[in-house]
C-alpha positions as CSV (number, residue, x, y, z in Angstrom):
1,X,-12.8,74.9,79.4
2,X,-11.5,78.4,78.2
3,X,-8.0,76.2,77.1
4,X,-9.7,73.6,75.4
5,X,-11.6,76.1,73.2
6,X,-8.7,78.1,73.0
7,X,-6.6,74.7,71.9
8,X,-9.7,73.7,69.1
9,X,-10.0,77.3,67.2
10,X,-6.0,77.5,67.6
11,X,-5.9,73.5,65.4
12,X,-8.9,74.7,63.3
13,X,-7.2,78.2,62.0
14,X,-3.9,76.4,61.8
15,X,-4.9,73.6,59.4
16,X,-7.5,76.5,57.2
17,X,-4.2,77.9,56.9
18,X,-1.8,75.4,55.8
19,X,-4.6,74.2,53.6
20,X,-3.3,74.1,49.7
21,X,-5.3,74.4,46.7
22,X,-4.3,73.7,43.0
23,X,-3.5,76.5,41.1
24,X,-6.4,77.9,38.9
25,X,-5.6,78.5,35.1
26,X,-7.4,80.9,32.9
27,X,-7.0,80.8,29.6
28,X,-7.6,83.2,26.4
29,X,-7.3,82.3,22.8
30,X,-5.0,84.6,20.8
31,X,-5.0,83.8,17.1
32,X,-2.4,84.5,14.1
33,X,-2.8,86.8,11.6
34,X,-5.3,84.9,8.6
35,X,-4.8,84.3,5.5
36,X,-4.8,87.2,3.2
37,X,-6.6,86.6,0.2
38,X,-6.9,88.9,-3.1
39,X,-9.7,91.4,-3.0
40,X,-12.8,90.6,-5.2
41,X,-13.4,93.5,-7.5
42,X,-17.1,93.2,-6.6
43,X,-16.8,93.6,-3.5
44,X,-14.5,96.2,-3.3
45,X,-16.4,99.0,-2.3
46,X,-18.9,96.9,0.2
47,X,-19.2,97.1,3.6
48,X,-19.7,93.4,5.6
49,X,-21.3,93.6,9.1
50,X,-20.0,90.6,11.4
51,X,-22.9,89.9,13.8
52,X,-22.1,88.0,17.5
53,X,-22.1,84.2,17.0
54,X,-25.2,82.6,18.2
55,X,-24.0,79.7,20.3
56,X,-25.2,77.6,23.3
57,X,-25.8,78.8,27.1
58,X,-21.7,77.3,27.9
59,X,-19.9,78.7,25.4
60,X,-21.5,82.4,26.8
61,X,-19.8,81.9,30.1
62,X,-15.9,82.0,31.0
63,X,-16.6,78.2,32.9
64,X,-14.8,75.8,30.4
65,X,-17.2,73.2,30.0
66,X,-15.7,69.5,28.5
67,X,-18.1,66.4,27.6
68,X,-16.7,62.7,29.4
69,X,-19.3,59.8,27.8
70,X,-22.1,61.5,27.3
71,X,-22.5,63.9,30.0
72,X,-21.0,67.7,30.0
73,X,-19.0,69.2,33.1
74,X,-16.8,72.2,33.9
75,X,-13.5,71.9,34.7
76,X,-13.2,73.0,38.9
77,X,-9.5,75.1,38.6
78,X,-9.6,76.4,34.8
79,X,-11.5,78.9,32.9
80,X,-11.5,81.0,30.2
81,X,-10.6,84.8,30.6
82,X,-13.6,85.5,28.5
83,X,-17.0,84.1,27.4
84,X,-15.7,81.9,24.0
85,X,-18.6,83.6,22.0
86,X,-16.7,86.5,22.0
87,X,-13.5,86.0,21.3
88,X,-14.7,83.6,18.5
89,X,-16.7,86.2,16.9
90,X,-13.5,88.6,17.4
91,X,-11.3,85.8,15.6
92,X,-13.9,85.9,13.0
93,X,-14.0,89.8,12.4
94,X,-10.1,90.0,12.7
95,X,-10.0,87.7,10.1
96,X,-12.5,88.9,7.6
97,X,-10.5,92.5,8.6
98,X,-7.1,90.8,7.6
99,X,-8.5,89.2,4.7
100,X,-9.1,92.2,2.5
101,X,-11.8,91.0,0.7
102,X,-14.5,93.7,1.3
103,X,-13.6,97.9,1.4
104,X,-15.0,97.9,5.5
105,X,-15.4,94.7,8.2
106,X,-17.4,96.2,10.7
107,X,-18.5,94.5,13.9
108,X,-22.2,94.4,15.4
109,X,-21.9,97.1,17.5
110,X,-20.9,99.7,14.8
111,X,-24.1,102.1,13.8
112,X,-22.6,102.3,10.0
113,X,-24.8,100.6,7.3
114,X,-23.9,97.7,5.3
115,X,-24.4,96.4,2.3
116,X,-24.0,92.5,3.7
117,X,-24.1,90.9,7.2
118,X,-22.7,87.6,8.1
119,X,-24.2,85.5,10.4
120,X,-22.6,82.8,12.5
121,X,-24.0,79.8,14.6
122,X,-21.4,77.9,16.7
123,X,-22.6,74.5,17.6
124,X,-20.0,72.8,19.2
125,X,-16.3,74.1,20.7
126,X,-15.8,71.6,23.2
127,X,-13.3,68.9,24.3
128,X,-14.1,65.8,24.4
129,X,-13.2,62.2,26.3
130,X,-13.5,59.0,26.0
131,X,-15.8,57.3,28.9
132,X,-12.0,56.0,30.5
133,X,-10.5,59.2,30.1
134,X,-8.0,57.8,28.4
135,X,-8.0,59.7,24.9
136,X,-9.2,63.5,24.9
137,X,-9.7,65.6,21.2
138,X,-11.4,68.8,20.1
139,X,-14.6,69.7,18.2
140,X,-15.6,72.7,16.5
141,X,-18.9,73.0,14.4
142,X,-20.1,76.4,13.0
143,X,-22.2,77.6,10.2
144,X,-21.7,80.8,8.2
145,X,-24.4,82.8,6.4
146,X,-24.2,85.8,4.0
147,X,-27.1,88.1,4.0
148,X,-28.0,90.6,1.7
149,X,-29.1,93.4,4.2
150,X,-31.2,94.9,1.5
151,X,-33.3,91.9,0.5
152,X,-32.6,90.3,3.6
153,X,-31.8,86.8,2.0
154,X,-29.0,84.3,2.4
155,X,-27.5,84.0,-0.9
156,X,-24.4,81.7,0.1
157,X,-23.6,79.6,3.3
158,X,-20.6,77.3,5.0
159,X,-20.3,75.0,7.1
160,X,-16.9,74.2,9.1
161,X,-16.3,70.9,10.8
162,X,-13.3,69.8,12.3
163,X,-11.9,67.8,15.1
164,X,-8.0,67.9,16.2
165,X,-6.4,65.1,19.2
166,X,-5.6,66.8,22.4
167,X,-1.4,66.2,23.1
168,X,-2.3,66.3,27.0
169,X,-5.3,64.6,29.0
170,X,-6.3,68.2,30.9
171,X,-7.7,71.8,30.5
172,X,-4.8,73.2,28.6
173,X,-4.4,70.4,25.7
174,X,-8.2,71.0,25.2
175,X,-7.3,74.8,24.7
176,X,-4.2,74.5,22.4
177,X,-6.0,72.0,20.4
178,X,-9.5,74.4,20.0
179,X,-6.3,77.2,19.3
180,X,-5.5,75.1,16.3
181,X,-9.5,74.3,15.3
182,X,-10.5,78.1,15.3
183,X,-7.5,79.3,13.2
184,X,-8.7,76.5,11.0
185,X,-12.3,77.8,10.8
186,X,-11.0,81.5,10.6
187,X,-8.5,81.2,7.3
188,X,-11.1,78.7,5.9
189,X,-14.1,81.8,6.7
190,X,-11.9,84.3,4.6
191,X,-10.8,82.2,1.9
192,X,-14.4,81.0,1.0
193,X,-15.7,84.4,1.5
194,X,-13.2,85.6,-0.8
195,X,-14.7,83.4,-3.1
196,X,-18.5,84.7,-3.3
197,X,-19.4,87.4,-5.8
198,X,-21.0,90.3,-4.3
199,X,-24.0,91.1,-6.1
């Protein structure tokens, strides 16, 4: 009796053993320098505030989430290294930084005043398939508001819409194609803020 149970842990650590798993991928997003754009004489001497994007309950976790049909799953052996709203609203703030449009980009943790704050809402930044899961692209969807922190009113707003084909059926063509869809939304951020007068 003592053999045979001897003989049946012996098979059952063997095989946890020998077991294999598929490698697990994380993934980060690490974005070019964006476009620099010529400083606006009225703005100048301003200070813009870049608050954290407001986004939905997936994109605030390092799962990577991807919609097949109609319904939304994660991916089982990918991820992202960290939560997409922030490293979005870091791609945002580098770029505004780069962009030298205003005298100071400051992010939402900073306790300096400003005299603007920009506001962001990020509804989709998500891959997509077909029901076959034959054809796979990226979406990204995200509104930008500009707020005069004294009278506390939006005086202009953007909205970004794009969506780019994924070169590979799996986790890491729907990254490299959201890569391409968030440097998009980034240059095209500074060059229309560039393009308001500050008041």
């Amino acid at each position: 009796m003592k053999q045979l149970l001897y003989i049946f842990v012996s098979v059952v650590l063997f095989t946890a053993c020998s077991t294999t798993y598929p490698p697990y991928s994380s993934y980060d997003i690490e974005l070019k320098s964006s476009a620099v754009v010529k400083k606006a004489k009225a703005c100048s001497k301003e200070t813009l505030r870049v608050d954290n994007v407001s986004t939905s309950q997936p994109l605030m976790s390092t799962k990577m989430y991807y919609v097949s049909g109609v319904e939304s799953y994660s991916y089982t052996v990918s991820e992202w290294s960290e939560r997409p709203s922030e490293f979005i609203t870091e791609a945002f703030v580098t770029a505004l930084q780069k962009s030298n449009v205003f005298c100071n980009v400051i992010s939402a943790d900073s306790k300096a005043k400003s005299h603007y704050l920009l506001e962001s809402r990020v509804d989709t930044f998500m891959q997509y398939y077909n029901e076959a899961q034959t054809k796979s692209y990226a979406k990204i969807s995200v509104s930008f508001f500009l707020i005069d922190t004294k009278t506390q009113e939006i005086i202009a707003h953007m909205h970004f819409e794009k969506e780019e084909p994924c070169e590979s059926l799996d986790a890491k063509g729907g990254v490299k194609a959201l890569k391409k869809l968030l440097q998009e939304a980034s240059n095209a951020l500074a060059l229309w803020i560039a393009g308001e007068e500050c008041k």
